[in-house]
N, CA, C and O of each residue as an XYZ file, in Angstrom:
444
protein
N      18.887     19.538     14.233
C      17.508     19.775     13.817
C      17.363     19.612     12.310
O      16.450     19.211     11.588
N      18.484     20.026     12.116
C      18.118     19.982      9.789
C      18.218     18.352      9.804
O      17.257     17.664      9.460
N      19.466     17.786     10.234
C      18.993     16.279      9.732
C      17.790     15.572     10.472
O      17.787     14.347     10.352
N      16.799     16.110     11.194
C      15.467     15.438     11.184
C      14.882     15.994     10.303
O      14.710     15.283      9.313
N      14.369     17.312     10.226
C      14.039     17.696      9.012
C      14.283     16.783      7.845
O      13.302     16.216      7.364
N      15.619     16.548      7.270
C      15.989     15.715      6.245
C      15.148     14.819      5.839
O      14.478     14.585      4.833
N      15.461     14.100      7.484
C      14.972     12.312      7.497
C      13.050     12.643      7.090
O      12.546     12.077      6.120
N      12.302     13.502      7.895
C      11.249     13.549      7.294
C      10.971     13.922      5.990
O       9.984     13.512      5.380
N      12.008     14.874      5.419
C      11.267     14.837      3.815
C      11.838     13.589      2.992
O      11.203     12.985      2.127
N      13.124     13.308      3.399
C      13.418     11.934      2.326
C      12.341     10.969      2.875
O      11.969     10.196      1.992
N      11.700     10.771      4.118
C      10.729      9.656      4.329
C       9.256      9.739      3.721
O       8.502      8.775      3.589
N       9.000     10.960      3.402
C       7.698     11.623      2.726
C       7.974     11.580      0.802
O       7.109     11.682     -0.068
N       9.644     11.372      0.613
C       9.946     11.009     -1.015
C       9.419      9.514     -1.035
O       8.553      9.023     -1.759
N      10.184      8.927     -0.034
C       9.903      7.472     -0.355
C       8.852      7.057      0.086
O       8.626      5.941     -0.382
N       8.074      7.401      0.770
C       6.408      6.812      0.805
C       5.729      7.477     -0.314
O       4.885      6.735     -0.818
N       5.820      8.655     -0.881
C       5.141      9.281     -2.261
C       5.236      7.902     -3.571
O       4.314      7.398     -4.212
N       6.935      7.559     -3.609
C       7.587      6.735     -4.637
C       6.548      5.570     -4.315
O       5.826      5.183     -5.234
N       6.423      4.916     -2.881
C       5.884      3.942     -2.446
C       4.567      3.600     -2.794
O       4.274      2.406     -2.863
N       3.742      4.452     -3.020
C       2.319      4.854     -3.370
C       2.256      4.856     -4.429
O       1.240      4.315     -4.864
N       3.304      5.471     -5.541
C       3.210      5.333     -6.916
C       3.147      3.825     -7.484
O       2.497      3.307     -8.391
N       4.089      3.348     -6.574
C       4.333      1.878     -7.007
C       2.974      0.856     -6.793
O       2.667      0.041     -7.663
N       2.244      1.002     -5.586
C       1.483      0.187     -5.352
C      -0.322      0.662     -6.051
O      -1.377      0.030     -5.998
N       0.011      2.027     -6.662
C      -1.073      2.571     -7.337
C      -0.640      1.515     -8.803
O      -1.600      1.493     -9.574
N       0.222      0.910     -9.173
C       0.386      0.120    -10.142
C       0.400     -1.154     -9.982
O       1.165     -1.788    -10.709
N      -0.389     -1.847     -9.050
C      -0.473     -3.096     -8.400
C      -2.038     -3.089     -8.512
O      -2.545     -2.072     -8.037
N      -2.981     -4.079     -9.080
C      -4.029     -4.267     -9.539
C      -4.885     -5.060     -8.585
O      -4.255     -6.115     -8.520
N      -5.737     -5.167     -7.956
C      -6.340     -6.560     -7.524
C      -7.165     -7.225     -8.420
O      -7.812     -6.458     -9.133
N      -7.349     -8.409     -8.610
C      -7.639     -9.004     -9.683
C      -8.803     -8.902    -10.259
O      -9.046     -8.513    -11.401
N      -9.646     -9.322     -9.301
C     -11.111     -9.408     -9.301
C     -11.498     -7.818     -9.774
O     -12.351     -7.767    -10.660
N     -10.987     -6.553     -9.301
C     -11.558     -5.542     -9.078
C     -10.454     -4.467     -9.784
O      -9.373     -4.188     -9.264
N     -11.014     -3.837    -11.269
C     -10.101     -3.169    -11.822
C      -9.453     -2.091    -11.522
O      -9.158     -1.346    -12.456
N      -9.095     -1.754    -10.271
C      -8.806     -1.272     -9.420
C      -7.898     -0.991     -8.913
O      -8.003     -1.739     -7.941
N      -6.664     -0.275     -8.706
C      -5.488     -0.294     -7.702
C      -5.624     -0.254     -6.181
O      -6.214      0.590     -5.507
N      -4.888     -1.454     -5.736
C      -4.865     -1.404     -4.400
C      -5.036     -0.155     -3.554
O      -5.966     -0.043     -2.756
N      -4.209      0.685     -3.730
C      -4.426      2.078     -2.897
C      -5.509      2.635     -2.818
O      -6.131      2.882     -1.785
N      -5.910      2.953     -4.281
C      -7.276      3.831     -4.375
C      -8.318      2.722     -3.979
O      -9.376      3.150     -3.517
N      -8.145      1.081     -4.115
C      -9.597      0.533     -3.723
C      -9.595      0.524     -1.585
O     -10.501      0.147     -0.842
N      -8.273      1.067     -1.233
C      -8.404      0.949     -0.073
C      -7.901     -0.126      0.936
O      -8.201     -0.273      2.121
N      -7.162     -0.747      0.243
C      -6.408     -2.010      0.659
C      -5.249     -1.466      1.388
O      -4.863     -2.397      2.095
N      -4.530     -0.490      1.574
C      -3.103      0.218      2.298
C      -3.861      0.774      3.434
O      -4.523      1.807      3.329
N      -3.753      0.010      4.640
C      -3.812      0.756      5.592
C      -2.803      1.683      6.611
O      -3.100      2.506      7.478
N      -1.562      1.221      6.156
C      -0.763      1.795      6.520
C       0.757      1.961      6.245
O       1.244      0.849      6.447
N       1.750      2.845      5.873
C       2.933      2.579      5.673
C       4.060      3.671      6.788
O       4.087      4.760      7.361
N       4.789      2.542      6.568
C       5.146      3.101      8.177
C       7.249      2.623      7.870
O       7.850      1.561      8.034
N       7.683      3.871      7.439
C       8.985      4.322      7.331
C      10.257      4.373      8.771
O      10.530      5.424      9.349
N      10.842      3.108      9.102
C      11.609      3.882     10.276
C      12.773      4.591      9.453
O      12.643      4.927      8.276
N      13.957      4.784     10.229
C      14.573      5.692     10.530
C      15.904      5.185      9.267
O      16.501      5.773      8.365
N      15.913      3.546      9.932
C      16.812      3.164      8.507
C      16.125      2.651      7.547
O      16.336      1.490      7.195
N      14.972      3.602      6.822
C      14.247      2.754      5.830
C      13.409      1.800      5.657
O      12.507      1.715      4.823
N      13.767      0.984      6.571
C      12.754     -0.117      7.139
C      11.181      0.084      6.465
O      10.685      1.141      6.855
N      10.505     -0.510      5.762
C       9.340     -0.119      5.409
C       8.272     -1.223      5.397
O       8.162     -1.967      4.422
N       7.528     -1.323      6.422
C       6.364     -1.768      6.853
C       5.048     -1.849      6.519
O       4.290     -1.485      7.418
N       4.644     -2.138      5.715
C       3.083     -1.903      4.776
C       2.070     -2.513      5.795
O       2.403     -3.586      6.297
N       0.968     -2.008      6.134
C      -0.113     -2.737      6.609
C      -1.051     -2.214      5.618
O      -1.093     -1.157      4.989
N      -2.137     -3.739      5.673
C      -2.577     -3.781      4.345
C      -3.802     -5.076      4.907
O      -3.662     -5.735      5.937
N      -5.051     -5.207      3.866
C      -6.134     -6.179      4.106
C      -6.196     -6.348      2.596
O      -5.577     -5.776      1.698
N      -7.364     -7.547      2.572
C      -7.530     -7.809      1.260
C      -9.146     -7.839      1.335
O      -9.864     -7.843      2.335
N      -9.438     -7.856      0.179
C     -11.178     -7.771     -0.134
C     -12.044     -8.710      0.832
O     -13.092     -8.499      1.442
N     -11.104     -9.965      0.728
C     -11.673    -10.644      1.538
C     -10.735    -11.733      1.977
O      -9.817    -12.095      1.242
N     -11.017    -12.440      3.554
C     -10.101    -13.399      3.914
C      -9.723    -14.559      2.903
O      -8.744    -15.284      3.078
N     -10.681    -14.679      1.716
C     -10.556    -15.969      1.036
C     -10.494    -15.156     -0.248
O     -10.954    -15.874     -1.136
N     -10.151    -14.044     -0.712
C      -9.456    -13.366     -1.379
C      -8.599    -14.900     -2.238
O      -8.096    -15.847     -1.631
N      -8.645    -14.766     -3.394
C      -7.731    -15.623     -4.436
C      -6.272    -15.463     -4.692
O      -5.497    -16.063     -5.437
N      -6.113    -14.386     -3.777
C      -4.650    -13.824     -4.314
C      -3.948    -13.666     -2.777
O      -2.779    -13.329     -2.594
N      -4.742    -13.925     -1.919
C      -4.190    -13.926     -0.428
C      -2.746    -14.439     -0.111
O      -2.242    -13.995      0.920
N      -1.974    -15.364     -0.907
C      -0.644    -15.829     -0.733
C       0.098    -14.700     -1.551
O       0.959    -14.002     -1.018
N      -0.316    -14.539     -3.010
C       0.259    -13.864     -3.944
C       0.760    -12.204     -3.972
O       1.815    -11.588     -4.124
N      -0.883    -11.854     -3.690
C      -0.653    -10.568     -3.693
C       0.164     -9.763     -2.502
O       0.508     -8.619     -2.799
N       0.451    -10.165     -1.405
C       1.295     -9.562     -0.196
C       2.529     -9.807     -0.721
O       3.325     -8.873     -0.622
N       2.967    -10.948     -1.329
C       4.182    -10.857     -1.180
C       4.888    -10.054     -2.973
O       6.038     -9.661     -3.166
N       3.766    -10.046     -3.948
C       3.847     -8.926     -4.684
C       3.948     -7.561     -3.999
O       4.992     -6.911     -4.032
N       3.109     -7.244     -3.528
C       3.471     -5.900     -2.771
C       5.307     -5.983     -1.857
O       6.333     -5.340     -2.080
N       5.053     -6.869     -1.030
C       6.233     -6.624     -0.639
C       7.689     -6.263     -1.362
O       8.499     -5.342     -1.248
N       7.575     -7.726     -2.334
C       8.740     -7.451     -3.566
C       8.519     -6.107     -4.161
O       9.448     -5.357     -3.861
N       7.848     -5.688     -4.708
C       7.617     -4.421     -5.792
C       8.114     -3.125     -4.324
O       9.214     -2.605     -4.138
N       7.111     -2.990     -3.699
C       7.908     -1.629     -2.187
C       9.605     -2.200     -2.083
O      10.209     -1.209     -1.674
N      10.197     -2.866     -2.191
C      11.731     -3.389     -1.769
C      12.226     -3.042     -3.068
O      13.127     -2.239     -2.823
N      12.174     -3.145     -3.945
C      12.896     -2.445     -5.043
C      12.706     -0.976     -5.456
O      13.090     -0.630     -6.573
N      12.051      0.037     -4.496
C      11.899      1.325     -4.155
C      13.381      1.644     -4.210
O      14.168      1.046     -3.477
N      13.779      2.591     -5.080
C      15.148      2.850     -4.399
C      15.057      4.251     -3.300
O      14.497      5.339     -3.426
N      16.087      3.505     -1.920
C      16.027      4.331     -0.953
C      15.495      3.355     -0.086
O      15.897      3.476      1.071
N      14.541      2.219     -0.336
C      14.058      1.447      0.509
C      15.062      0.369      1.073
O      15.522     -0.389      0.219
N      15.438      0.196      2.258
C      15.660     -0.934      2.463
C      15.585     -2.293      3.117
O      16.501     -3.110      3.216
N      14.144     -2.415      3.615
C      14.126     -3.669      3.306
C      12.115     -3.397      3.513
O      11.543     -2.330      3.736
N      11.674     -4.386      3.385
C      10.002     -4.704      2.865
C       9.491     -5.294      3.708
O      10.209     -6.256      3.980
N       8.484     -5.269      4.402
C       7.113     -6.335      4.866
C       6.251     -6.027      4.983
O       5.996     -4.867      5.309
N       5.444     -6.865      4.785
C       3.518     -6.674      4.315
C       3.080     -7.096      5.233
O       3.707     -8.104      5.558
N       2.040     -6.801      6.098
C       1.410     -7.200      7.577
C      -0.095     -7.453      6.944
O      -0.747     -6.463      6.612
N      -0.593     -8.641      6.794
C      -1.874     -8.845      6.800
C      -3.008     -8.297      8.023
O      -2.965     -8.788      9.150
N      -3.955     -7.292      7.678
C      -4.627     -7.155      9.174
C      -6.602     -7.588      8.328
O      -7.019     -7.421      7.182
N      -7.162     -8.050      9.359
C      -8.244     -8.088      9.177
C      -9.257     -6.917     10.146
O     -10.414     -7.333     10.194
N      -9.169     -6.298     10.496
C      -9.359     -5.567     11.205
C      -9.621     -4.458     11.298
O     -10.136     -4.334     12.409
N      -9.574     -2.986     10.525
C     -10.950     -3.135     10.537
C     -10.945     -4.269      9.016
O     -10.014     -4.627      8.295
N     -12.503     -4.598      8.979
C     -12.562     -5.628      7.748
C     -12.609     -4.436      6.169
O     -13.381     -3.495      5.989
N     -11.905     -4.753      5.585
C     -12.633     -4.168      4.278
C     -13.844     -4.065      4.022
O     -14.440     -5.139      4.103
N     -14.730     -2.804      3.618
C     -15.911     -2.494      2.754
C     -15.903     -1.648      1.479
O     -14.946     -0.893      1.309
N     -16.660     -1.692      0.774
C     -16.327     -0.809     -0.238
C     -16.233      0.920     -0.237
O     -15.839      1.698     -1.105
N     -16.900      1.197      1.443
C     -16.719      2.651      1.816
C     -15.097      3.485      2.139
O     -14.871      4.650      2.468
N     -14.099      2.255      1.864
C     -12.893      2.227      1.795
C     -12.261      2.854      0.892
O     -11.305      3.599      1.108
N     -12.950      2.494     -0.655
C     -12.470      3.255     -2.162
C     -12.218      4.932     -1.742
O     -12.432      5.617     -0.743
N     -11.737      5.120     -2.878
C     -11.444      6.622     -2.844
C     -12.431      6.338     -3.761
O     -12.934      5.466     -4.469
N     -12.474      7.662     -3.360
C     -13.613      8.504     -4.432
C     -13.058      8.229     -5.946
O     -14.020      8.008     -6.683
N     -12.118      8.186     -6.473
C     -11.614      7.948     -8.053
C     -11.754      6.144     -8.399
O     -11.990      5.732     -9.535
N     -11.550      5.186     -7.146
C     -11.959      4.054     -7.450
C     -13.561      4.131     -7.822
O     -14.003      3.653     -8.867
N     -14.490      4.885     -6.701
C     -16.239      4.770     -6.959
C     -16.296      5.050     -8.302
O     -16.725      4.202     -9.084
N     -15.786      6.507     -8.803
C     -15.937      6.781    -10.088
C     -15.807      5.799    -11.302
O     -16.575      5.668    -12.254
N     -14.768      5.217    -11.056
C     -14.082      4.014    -12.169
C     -15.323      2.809    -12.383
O     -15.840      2.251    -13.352
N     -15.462      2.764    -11.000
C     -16.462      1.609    -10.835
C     -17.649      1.828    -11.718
O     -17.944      1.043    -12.619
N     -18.333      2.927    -11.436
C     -19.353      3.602    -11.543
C     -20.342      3.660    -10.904
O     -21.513      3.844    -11.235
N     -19.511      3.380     -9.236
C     -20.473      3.670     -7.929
C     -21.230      5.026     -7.838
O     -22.377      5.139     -7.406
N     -20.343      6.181     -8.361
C     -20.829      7.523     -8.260
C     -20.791      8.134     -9.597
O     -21.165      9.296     -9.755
């Protein structure tokens, strides 16, 4: 029972670390970090590290659609503790701007 325990808090270090990292990943158009504009839909830790990002972009014709996934991917893979990276493009639900966190609206000066 303690080493699940374990495995969930070291998996809750390295998705925290994971988040830090991609809160420092910009989208271009929009001065913005990916996370807070709402672009991470999901990160998903197995058991050996394995780390799985699902993720959309502003838009399908997004300018950075080749670039920016596989930035994310590289930057989450040099997580230490991580071992190994992939970025899952989803369109699905689609991005809107009701996505932002509340600290992106602010920045913006939606709110």
């Amino acid at each position: 029972m303690s080493d699940e325990k374990d495995s969930i808090i070291d998996k809750k270090k390295i998705e925290n670390k994971i988040i830090n990292v991609l809160k420092a990943i910009f989208d271009p158009e929009i001065p913005v970090d990916i996370y807070e504009l709402g672009l991470i839909y999901e990160i998903k830790i197995d058991d050996e590290f394995n780390t799985v990002i699902i993720m959309t972009l502003t838009s399908p014709n997004c300018p950075v659609a080749e670039s920016l996934p596989k930035e994310v991917e590289d930057k989450v893979g040099e997580v230490h503790g991580v071992e190994t990276s992939k970025v899952n493009i989803v369109f699905d639900p689609p991005w809107d701007k009701d996505m932002m966190s509340e600290e992106a609206k602010l920045d913006l000066g939606m709110i």
